[in-house]
N, C-alpha and C positions, 0 to 999 in steps of 0.2 A: 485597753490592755488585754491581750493577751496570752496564755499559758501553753507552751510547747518547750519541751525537750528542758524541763526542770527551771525555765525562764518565763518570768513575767518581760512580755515585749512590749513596749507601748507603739500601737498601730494605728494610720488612719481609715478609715472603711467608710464606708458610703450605706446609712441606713441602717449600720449596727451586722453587715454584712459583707461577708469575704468568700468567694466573691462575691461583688456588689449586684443589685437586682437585674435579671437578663428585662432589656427591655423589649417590648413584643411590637411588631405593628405589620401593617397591609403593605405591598407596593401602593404608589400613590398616597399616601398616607402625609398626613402635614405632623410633625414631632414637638409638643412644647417640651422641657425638660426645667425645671428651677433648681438650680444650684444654688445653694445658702453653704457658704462656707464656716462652719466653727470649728477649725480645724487653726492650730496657730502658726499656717505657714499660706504663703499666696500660694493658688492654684488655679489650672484651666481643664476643662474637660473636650478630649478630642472624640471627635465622631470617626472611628479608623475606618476609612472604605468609604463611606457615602461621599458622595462628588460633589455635594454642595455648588452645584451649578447656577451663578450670578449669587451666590450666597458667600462669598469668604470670610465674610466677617463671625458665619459661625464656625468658621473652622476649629477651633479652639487651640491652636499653638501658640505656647504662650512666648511673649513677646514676636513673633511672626505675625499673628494677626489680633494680636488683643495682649493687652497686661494682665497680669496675675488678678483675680479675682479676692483679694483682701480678704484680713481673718474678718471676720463679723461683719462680710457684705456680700451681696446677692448679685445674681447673675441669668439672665435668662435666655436658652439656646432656643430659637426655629429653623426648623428646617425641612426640605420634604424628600422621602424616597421615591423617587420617582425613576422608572428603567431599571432597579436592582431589584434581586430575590437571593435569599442565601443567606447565610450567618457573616454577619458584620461583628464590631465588638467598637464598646467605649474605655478609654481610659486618661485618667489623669495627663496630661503634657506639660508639666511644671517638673524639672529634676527629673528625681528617681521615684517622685509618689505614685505613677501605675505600678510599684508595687504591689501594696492591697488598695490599690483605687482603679476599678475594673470592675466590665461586667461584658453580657453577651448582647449581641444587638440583634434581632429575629428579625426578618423583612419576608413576608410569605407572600404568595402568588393573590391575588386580587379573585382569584375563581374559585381559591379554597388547595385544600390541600393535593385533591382531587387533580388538578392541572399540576400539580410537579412532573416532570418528563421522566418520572424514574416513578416503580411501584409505590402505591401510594404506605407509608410507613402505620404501624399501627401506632406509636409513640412517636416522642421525637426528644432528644435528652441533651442540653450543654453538656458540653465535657470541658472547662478549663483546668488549663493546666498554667501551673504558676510557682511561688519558688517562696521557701521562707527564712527570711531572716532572722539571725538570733540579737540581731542589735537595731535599735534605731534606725529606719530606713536613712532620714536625712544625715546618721551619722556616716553610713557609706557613702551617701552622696558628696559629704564633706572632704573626706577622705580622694575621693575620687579628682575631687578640685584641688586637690593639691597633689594628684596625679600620684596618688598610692593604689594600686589596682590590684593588691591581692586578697580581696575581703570576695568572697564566695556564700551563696546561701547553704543552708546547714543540709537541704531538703528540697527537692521538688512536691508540689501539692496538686494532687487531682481532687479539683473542685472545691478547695480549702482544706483538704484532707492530704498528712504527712505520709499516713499510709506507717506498717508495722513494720517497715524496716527502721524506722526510727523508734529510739528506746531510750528511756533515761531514768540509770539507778531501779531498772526492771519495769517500768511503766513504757506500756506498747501505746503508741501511737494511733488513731484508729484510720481503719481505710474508709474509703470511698464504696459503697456499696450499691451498685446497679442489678437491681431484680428484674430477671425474664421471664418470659413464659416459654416455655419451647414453643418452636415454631411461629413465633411473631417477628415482626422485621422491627427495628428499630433503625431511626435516622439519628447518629451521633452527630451534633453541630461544635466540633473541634475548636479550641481557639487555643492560641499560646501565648498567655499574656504573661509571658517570662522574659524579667529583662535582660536576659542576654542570650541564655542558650537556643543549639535547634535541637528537638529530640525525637526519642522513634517510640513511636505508638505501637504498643502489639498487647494482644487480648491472645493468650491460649487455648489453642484448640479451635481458632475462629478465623475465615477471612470477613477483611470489610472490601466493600465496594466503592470506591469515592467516584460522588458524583456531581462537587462543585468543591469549587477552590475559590476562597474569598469573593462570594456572593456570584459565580461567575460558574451556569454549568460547563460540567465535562465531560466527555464520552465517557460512558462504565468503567472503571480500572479495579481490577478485582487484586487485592494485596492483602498478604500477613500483617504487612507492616507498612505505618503511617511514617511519612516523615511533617514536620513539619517545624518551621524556623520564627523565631520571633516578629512576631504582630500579623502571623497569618491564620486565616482559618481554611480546615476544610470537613466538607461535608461528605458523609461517608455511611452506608447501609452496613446494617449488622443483622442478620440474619440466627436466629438462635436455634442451632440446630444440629449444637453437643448434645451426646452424652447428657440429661439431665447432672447437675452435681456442681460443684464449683472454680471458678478461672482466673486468676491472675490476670489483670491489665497493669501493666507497667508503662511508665514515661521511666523514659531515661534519656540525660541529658550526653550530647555528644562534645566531645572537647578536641580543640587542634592539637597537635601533637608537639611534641618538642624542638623549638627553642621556648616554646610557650610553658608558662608554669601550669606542673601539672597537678591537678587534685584527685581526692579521691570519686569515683564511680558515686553521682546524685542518680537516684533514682525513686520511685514512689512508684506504692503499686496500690490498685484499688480490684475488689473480687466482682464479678460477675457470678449471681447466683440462681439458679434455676429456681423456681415455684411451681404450683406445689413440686417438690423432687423426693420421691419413696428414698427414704434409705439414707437421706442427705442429712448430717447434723454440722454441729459446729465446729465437731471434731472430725468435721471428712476433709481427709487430706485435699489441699488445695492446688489444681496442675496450675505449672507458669511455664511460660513460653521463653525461649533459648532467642536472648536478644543481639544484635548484632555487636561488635568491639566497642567500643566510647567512642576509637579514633578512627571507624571506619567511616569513610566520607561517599563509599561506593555506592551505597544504599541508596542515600540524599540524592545523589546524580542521578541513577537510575530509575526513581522515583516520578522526580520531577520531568526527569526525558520522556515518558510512558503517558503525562498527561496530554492531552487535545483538546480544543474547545469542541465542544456540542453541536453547535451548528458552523459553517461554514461562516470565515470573518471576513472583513473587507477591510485588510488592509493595504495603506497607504502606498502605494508603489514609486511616488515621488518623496524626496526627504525637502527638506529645507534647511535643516539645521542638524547637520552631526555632531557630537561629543564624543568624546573618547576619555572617560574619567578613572585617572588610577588612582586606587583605593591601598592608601599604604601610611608607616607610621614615621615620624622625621622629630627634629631635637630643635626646639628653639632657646637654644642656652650658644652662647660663643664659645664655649670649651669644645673639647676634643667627643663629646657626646658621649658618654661614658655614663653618667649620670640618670636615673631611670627617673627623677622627677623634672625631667625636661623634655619628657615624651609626648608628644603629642598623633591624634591621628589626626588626615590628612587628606582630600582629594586636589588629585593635581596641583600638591604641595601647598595648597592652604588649607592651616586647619581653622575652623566656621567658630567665629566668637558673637554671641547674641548681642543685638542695642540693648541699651538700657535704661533710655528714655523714652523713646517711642517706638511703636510697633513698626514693622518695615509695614505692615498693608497699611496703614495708619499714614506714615511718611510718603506710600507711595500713592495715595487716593489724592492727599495734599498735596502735590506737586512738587514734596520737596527730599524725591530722594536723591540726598547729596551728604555729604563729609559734615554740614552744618548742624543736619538732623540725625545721622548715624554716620556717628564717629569715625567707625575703623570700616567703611565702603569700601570695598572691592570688587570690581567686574573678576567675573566668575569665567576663566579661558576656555577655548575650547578645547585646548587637551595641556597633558602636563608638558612642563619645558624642558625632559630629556625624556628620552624612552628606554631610559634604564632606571631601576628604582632604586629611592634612597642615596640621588648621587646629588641631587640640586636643593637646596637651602628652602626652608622653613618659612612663610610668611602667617603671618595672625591677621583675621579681618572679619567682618563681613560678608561673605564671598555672596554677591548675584549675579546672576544668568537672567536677562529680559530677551522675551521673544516677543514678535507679531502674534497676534490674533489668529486661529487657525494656520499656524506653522505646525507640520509634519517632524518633529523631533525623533531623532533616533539616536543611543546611548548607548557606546559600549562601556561596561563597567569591569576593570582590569585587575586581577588581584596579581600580589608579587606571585609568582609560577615558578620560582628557581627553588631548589630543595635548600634550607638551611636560612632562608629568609621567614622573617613573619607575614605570615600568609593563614586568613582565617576564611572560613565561611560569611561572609556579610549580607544579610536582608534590609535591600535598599526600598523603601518606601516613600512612594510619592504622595502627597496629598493633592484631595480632589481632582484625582482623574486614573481612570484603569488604564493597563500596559500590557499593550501585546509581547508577549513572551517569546519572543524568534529564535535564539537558538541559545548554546552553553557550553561550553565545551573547557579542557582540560591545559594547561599550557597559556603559550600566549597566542593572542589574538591575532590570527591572518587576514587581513581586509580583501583579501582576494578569494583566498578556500574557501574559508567561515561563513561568507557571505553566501556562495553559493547553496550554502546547505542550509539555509534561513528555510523556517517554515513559514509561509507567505497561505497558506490557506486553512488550515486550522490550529494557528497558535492555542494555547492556552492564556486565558484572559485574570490578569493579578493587579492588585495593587502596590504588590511587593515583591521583588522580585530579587532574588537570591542569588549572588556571585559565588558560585562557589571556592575552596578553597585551592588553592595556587591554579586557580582558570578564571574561566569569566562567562559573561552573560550578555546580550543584545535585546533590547528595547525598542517599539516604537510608540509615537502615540500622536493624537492632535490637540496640541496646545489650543484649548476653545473655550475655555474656562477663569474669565479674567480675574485678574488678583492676585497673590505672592503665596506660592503655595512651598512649601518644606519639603525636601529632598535630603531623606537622612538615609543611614543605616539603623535599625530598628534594635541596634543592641546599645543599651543607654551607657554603658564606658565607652564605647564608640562616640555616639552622637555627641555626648555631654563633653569628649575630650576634641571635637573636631569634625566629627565625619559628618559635615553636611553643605549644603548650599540651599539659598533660596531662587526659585524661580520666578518671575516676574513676569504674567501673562498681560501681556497691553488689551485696553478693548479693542473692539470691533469697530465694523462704521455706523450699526446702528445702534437704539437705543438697546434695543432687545439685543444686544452683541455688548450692553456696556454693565460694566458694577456699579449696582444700586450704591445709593449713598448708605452709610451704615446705620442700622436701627436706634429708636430713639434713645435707647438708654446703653448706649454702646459710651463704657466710660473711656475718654482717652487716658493715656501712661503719665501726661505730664501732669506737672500738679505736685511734685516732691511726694510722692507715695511710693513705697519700697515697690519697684520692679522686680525685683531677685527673685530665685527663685524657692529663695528663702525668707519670709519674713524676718524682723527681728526680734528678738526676745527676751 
């Protein structure tokens, strides 16, 4: 339980902490984790970013690769970082519980800090940002599933901190306080474990430098201002070298514009305070920084256009498998659609309903993924059945997509683009495998233009990668990674309502090309144990 804004909330945490413990380790590094759940709802815990290579079974999406971990039973993840450096993050994959179930996932260079490709930092400091609810997380969940979607958190939180814009009956909320030194560099490790929004980072009076984006370096980008979109991280240098005194850091969340309902400006601000600083008290007025509109989406685009990867990439210049997936919302009720709890989202008009019995990797290691073992199968098309949005009918299913073993995939991700349509920013996140970032752009997609203007030599390398609003985004990657990995949008009214598909990696021809059998204490779904994602109570 706890107290914000004149409410006792009842919350779940991880270790009596919000956010939950960052956990630290080496590249190469093997990970045990023990999850004991006393929590009175099933849950799983996802590794966001690590690729879990011939490993799926720890991926932790619940019912995709594993059932809900039961109230009062235990759970144990392995797995090993090997190839990645940078800030990862964990969080809950059951519902809505990464609300306060999260934490930061450290992966450092093997030689010490010393080898980072950017000045070595004198600190290095999680910055989550995250959102607080004044109700029951699982009650919004609830809500959610009966496709009521205008429940909102009260507040954005830097670092578990409400920050003194929030007040209640004269009680200031406390911020987030980050102490400098002048002139020492600090490495902030970014993460937005917010379930839905994307927001703009700015610190007063300071630029940062980002110099990795979800575990993956990037050339220098020197910026006022951070964007970043739910379940992404980035890494980013702060140089302290105001003015001794004190600074405003704001997250503020970005919202689509109208026809979408709109709410009031979330924002949370944490100070940056100089040490020792002559002259500085409590009472020295505090600078903040002039943030960009809520509805400005220009930022975001020109943000993410501005990054590169680090060193030169290789990628794939043969495809094997294109997709073309549009990401839009459709009505599965027979009426005239009129009715807002018959909404559903959608790619290429199916929207993604979880099994219930067994896990799809579970079905698909057994040999039986079919209608017999997951109910509502669906092959997952490769593009939708008109190319105008919201004009073809609604299906509900299981939607999968199986490729070959090392298939060259590339993915355009389509948002509606006509003005007066619902059309949001979406962060599509793939599990277990990085995605070259090729290009973005505005409008609808040309397979002719677009294509040309693909960055083919140093994309920027993500796990997630971000369609923006009324445009879209291009993908590639090599399917090499056997096992059924989740392909969602990373905003949980989204995913929870539809927006996703599973993928279906086949092995290889050899051993070492095939998924190990699952660990010994890998419990299966069947067995009449509540799968939901809800226990009962």
């Amino acid at each position: 339980m706890l107290n914000h804004l004149c409410n006792d909330t009842p919350v779940i945490v991880v270790n009596g902490q919000l956010p939950g413990p960052a956990i630290e380790a080496t590249e190469g590094d093997s990970v045990v984790v023990h999850v004991i759940n006393k929590s009175p709802h099933g849950v799983t815990i996802h590794w966001h970013g690590v690729k879990q290579q011939l490993n799926c079974w720890a991926d932790g999406a619940g019912m995709i690769t594993q059932c809900p971990i039961q109230p009062n039973k235990n759970f144990t993840y392995r797995f090993n970082v090997i190839g990645q450096e940078g800030t990862l993050w964990w969080h809950a994959h059951v519902g809505f519980l990464r609300a306060t179930v999260h934490g930061a996932l450290i992966i450092r260079p093997r030689s010490g800090p010393g080898s980072y490709p950017f000045p070595k930092p004198d600190k290095e400091i999680p910055i989550v940002i995250g959102e607080w609810w004044d109700m029951e997380i699982v009650q919004v969940e609830r809500r959610a599933a009966s496709r009521i979607f205008d429940d909102w958190p009260r507040s954005p939180t830097i670092n578990g901190k409400l920050g003194d814009l929030s007040n209640c009956s004269g009680f200031i909320e406390d911020n987030y306080v980050l102490n400098v030194e002048h002139g020492k560099t600090y490495l902030l490790r970014i993460v937005n474990a917010a379930l839905h929004e994307q927001y703009n980072f700015k610190i007063a009076g300071h630029e940062f430098t980002v110099v990795a984006i979800d575990a993956n370096y990037v050339k220098p980008y020197t910026t006022d201002t951070i964007v970043i979109a739910s379940g992404e991280t980035v890494d980013a240098l702060l140089v302290a070298g105001a003015p001794p005194g004190r600074y405003y850091m704001i997250a503020q969340a970005m919202q689509s514009p109208e026809p979408f309902l709109q709410i009031p400006v979330l924002m949370s601000r944490g100070v940056v305070s100089y040490y020792p600083s002559k002259g500085s008290t409590d009472d020295t007025p505090i600078m903040a920084p002039e943030m960009p509109d809520q509805h400005d989406a220009t930022t975001s685009f020109y943000f993410r256009g501005n990054l590169t990867s680090l060193l030169p990439q290789s990628v794939p210049a043969n495809v094997d498998e294109q997709l073309f997936i549009a990401i839009d919302v459709g009505d599965i009720c027979s009426h005239d659609g009129s009715h807002d709890n018959c909404m559903v989202t959608r790619l290429n008009n199916i929207s993604f309903h979880l099994p219930t019995t067994t896990s799809l990797l579970q079905a698909h290691y057994n040999n039986n993924m079919s209608t017999s073992a997951i109910s509502m199968l669906k092959e997952f098309p490769r593009c939708p059945p008109s190319s105008e949005f919201g004009y073809s009918p609604t299906s509900v299913g299981t939607a999968v997509r199986t490729v070959r073993y090392n298939t060259t995939v590339e993915i355009v991700f389509q948002n509606p683009y006509s003005s007066g349509m619902f059309s949001a920013s979406n962060p599509m996140h793939l599990h277990g495998h990085d995605l070259f970032i090729l290009g973005q752009g505005l409008g609808k997609f040309d397979p002719v233009k677009d294509v040309q203007a693909y960055n083919l030599v140093d994309p920027p390398v993500r796990n997630t990668a971000l369609a923006p609003i009324y445009g879209w985004t291009a993908i590639r990657f090599v399917a090499s990674n056997p096992g059924v990995w989740f392909l969602h949008c990373h905003m949980e009214k989204h995913v929870s309502s539809g927006m996703a598909l599973a993928l279906v990696v086949e092995d290889g021809p050899t051993p070492e090309t095939t998924l190990p059998p699952p660990p010994a204490d890998y419990r299966s779904c069947d067995g009449g144990q509540n799968n939901r994602a809800l226990a009962d109570e």
